[in-house]
C-alpha positions in Angstrom: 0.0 0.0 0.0 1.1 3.5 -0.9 2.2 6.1 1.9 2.5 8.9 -0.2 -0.4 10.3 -3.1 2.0 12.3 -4.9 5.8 12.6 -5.0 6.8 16.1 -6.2 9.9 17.6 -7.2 10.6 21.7 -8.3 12.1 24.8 -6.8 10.9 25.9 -3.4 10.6 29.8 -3.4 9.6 32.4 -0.9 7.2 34.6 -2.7 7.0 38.4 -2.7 3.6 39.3 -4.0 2.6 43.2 -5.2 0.5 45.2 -6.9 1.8 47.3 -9.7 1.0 48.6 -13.2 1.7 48.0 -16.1 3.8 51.3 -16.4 5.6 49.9 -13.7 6.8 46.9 -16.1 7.7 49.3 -18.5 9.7 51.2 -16.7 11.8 48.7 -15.1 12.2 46.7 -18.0 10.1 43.5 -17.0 8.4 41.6 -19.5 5.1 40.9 -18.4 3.0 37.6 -17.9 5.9 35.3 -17.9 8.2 34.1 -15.2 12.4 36.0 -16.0 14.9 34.4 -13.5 17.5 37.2 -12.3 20.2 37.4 -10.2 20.1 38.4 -6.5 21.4 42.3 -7.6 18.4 42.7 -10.1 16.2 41.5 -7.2 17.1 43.9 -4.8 17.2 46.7 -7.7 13.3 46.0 -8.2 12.1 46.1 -4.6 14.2 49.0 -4.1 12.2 50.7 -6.9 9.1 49.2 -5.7 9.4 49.8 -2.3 6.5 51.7 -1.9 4.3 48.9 -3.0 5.8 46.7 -0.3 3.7 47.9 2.3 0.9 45.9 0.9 3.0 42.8 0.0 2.7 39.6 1.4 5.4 36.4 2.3 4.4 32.8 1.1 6.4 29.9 0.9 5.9 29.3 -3.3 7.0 27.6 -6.2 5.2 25.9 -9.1 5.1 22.4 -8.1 5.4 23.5 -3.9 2.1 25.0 -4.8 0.3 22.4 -6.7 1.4 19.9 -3.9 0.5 21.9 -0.8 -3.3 22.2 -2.8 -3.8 18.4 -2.6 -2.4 18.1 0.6 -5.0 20.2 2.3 -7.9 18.8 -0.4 -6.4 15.4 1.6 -3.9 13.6 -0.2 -0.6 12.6 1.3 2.7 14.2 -0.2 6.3 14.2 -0.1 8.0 17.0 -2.1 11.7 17.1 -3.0 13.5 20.7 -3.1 16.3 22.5 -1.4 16.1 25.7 0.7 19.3 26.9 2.7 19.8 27.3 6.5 18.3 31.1 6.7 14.8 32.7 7.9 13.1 31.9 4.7 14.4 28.4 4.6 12.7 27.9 8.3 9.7 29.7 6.9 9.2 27.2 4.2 9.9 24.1 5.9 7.8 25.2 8.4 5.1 25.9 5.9 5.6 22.3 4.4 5.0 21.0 7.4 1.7 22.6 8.6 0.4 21.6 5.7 1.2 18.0 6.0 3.5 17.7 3.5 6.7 15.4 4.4 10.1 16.7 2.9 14.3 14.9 3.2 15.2 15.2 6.6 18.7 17.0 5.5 16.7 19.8 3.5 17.3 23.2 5.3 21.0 22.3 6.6 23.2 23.4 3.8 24.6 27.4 3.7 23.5 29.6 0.9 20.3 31.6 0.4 16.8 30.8 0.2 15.2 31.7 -3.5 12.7 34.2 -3.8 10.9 35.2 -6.2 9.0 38.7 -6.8 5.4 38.1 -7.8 4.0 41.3 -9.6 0.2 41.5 -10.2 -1.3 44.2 -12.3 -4.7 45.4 -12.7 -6.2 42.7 -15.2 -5.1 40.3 -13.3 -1.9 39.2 -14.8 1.0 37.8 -13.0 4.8 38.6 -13.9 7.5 36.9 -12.1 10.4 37.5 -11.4 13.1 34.9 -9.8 16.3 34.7 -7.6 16.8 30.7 -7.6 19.4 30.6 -4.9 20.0 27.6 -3.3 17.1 25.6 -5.3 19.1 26.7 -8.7 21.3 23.7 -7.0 18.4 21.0 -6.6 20.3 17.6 -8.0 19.4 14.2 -7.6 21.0 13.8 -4.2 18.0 15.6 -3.4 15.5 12.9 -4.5 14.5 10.2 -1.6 14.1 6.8 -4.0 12.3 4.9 -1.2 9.3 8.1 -0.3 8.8 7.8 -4.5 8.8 4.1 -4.1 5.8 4.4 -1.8 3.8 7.0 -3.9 1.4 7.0 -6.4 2.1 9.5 -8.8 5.2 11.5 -9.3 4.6 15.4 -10.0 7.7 17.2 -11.6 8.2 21.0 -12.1 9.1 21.9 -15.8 11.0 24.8 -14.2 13.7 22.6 -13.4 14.8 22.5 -16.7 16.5 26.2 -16.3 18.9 24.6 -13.8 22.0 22.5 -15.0 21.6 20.3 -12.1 17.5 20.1 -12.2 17.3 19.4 -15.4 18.8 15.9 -15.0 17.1 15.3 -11.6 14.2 15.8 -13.2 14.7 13.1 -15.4 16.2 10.9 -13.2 12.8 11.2 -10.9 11.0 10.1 -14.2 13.6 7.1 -15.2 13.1 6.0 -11.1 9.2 6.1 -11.0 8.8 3.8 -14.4 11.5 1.6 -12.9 8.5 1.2 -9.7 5.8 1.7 -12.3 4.6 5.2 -10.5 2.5 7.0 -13.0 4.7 10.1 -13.6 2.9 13.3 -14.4 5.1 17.0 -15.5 4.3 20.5 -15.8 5.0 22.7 -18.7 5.1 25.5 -16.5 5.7 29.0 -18.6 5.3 29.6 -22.6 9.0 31.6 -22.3 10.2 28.3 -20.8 8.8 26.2 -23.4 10.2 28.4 -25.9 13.9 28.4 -24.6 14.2 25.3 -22.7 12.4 23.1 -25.6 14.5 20.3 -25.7 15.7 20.1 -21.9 12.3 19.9 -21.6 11.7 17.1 -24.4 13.8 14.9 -22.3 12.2 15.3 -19.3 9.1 13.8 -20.8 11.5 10.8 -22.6 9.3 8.4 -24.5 5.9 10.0 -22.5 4.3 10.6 -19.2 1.2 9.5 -17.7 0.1 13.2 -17.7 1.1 16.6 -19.2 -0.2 20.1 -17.4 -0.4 23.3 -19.9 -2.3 25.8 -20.4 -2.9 26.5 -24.6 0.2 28.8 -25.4 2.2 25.8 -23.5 0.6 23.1 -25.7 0.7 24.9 -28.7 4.5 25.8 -28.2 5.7 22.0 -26.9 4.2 20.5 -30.3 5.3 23.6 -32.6 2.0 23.5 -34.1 -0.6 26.7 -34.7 -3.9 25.8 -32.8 -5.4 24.0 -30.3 -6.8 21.5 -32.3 -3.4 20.3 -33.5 -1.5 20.9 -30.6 -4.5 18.5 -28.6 -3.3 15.7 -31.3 0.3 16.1 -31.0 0.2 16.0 -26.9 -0.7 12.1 -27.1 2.9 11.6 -29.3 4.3 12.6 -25.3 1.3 11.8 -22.6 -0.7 9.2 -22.3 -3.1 12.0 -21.1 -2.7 15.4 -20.0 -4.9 18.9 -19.4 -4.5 22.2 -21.2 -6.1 24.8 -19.4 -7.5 27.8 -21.2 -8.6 30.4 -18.7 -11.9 31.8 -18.8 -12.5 29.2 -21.5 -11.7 26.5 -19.3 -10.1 23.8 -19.6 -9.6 20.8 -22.8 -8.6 17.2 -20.9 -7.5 13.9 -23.0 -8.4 10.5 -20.6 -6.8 8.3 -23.2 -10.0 7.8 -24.9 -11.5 10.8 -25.5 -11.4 14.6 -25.2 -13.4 16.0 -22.5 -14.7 19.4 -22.2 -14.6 21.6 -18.8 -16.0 24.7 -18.0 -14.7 27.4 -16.5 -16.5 28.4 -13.7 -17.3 32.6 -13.2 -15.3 34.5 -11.2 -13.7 38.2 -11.1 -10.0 37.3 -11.4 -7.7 39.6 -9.4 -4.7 37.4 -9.4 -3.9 34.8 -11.7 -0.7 34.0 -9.5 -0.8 30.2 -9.3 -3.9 29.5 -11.2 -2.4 26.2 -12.9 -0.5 25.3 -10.2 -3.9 24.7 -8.7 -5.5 23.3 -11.5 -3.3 20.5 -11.4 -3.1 20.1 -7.2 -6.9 19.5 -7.4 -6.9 17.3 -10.5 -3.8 15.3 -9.3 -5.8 14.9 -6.0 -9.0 13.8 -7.4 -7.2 11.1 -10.2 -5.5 9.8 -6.8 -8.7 9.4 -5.0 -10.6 7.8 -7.8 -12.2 10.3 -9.4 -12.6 10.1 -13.4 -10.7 12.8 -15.5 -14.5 15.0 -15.8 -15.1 14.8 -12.0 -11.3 16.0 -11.1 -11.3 18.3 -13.9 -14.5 20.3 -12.6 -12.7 19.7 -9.4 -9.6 21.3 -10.4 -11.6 24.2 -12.7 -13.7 25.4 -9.5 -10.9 25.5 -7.4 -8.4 27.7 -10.3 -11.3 29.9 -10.6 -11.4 30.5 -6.5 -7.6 30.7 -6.9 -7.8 33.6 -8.7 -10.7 35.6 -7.1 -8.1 36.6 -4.3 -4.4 37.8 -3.7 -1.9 35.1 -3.5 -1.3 31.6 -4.9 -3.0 29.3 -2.6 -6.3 28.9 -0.6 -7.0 28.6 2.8 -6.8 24.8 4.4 -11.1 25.6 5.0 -11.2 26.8 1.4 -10.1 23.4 0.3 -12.6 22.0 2.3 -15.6 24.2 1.2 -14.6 23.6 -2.3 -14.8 19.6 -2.2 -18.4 19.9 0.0 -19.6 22.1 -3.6 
């Protein structure tokens, strides 16, 4: 019998979110509504010049996969995420964070020097989220950092298409994949960013190998990944590298392939104020709900309800009651 749900692997990040505009962006430079990694220096150099929008900022332990994991923890499931934070205040905080929300981490994680990455979260008024990120420490995740006998006892393992942007990641990454088909644990990846996708195309290519279980995307993603020019062809050329997978398409919801058929899933209303983490949701409710029994249209209206909650507030996660609220719906 399984221990563990899911098995993740991806940076672990201690998120600054603000408000700005979008003449903000364009003064500093900052390309908006995709994720730019930047040095420690450039970091500073943008809260510096934001510093009066700090007083309404906010701290949260972060990162792609972190997030998607936390999600199903607190809808229930039981997780074990792989990632490396240094021995400094916002390593403690994110252990700590980890840990009240049930989620099980290596025992050595937190004990090496460095710094902590953090990543600047800027939200303007439609909605939008640019990020920008200091990896620190996590640029260093390798596969000393994966624990072979938690993945052994899990169902699923969840990796961070992030990790390709790290020399070390990258091949961790696939190592984590080449381990769970070697214990037959379905093995599911994120595509995480359309600039990733665009630069980090083949890193990324051989983190999938010859297929996952599941792919996560939202349309630009797909569309990028299969260097095709819609949906439609993009849907097809997805099954050449997942047995199944789910795009998400915002306020048009959300396209899902079971390995049968294409399924269909609405999006459900809502007044978006921050799309911070609105994937990394998707796919910590749907993961949950696939691990739980659910079929692909239960887990996707699952995972559609929650994004779209996501999104109706500051911030990249929900409440532990949230989750909670969300599964009595």
């Amino acid at each position: 019998m399984s221990v563990y749900d899911i098995y993740g692997i991806g940076a672990a990040l201690v998120d600054t979110e603000i408000e700005v505009t979008d003449l903000d962006l364009q003064d500093l430079g900052i390309e908006k509504g995709v994720m730019t990694l930047v040095d420690e220096h450039r970091q500073h150099q943008l809260i510096d010049a934001l510093s009066s929008h700090l007083v309404t900022s906010s701290r949260a332990s972060g990162g792609s996969a972190a997030n998607s994991i936390i999600a199903a923890s607190y809808f229930g499931a039981r997780n074990f995420y792989s990632c490396r934070v240094a021995n400094d205040d916002n390593g403690s905080f994110y252990l700590s964070d980890l840990s009240e929300a049930g989620v099980d981490y290596h025992v050595s994680n937190g004990s090496s020097d460095g710094i902590t990455g953090k990543c600047l979260v800027m939200i303007t008024p439609d909605a939008e989220r640019t990020m920008n990120t200091f990896l620190g420490t996590s640029e260093f995740i390798s596969k000393t950092d994966i624990d072979e006998e938690a993945l052994r006892n899990s169902r699923y393992a969840y990796i961070e298409g992030y990790l390709v942007t790290s020399e070390t990641g990258q091949p961790a990454a696939v190592k984590l994949r080449e381990l769970a088909e070697l214990h037959n644990i379905k093995t599911a990846l994120s595509l995480s960013d359309p600039a990733i996708v665009n630069f980090f195309h083949d890193g990324l290519t051989e983190m999938v190998g010859d297929g996952v279980d599941i792919i996560f995307c939202n349309e630009a993603e797909a569309i990028s990944f299969t260097k095709t020019d819609s949906l439609k062809a993009a849907a097809e050329a997805l099954k050449k590298h997942a047995k199944t997978y789910a795009i998400t398409r915002g306020s048009d919801g959300a396209l899902l392939f079971d390995g049968k058929q294409f399924i269909d899933i609405s999006a459900h209303p809502t007044k978006a104020i921050d799309t911070n983490g609105a994937g990394d949701m998707f796919a910590g409710a749907f993961l949950f709900g696939i691990s739980r029994g659910m079929s692909y249209a239960d887990a996707g209206a699952l995972a559609s309800k929650s994004a779209a909650k996501v999104v109706s507030q500051f911030g990249p996660r929900l409440d532990p009651e949230q989750h909670q609220e969300l599964l009595g719906d």
